[in-house]
N, C-alpha and C positions, 0 to 999 in steps of 0.2 A: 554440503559438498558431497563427491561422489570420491571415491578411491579409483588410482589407476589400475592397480590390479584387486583382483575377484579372488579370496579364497574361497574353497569351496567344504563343506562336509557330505562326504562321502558313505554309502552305507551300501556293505557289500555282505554276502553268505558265499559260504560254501557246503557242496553237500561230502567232503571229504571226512575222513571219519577222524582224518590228522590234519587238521587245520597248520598246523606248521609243515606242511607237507613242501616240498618244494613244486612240485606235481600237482597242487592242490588247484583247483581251479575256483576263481574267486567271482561272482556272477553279481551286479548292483541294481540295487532296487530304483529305479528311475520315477523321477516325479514329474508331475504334470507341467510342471512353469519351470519348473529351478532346471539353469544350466545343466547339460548333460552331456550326452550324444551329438558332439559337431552335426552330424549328418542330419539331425533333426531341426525343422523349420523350429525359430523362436515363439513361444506364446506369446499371444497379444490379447490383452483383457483388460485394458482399461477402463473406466479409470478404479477397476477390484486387483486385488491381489486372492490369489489362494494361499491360505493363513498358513497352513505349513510349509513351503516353500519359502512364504516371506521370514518366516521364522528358521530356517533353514541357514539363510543368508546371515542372520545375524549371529546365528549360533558359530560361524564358522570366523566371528571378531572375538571368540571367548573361550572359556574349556569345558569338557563336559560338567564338570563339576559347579559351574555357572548356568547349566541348562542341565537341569536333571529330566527332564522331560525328554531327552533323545535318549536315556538310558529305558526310560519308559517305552517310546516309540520303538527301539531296538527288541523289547520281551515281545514286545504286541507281533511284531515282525515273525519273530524266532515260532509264537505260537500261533502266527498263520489265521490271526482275530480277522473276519470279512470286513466290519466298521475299517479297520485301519487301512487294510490292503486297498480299501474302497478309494482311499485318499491319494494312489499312488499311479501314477501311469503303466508303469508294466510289475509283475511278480516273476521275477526269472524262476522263480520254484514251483509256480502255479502249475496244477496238478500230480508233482512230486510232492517227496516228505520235505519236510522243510529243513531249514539251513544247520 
């Protein structure tokens, strides 16, 4: 069965030097398949998923601490690795310093 509603996991930076800033502006790393951007057409890729995406999805029924792996993807993020970024549709920090 499918759920009526969608949580989702969310993975945002900021280049604020005070992340509790109220000012702080918070910018998200958008992935290729998984839910995002209303304005964006949906992926269709049947009958494959893109594995972190789909993995995405599930992590968002559990807590981090059941997916140590988004703590992992979140360093990869922070230090700006090409392999990972490769896996993401857009980098709001690409060509800045990073988050």
């Amino acid at each position: 069965s499918i759920t009526k509603e969608r949580t989702e996991v969310i993975l945002q930076g900021t280049a604020s030097l005070d992340p509790n800033d109220p000012t702080a502006v918070w910018e998200e790393f958008e992935f290729k398949c998984k839910p995002g951007d209303l304005r964006r057409r949906p992926c269709f890729i049947s009958p494959y998923h893109y594995r972190l995406d789909w993995l995405m999805w599930f992590a968002a029924f559990q807590t981090y601490e059941q997916n140590e792996w988004i703590i992992h993807l979140a360093g990869k993020l922070l230090a700006q690795e090409e392999e990972t970024l490769s896996l993401l549709a857009t980098n709001p920090f690409a060509g800045r310093d990073p988050p």
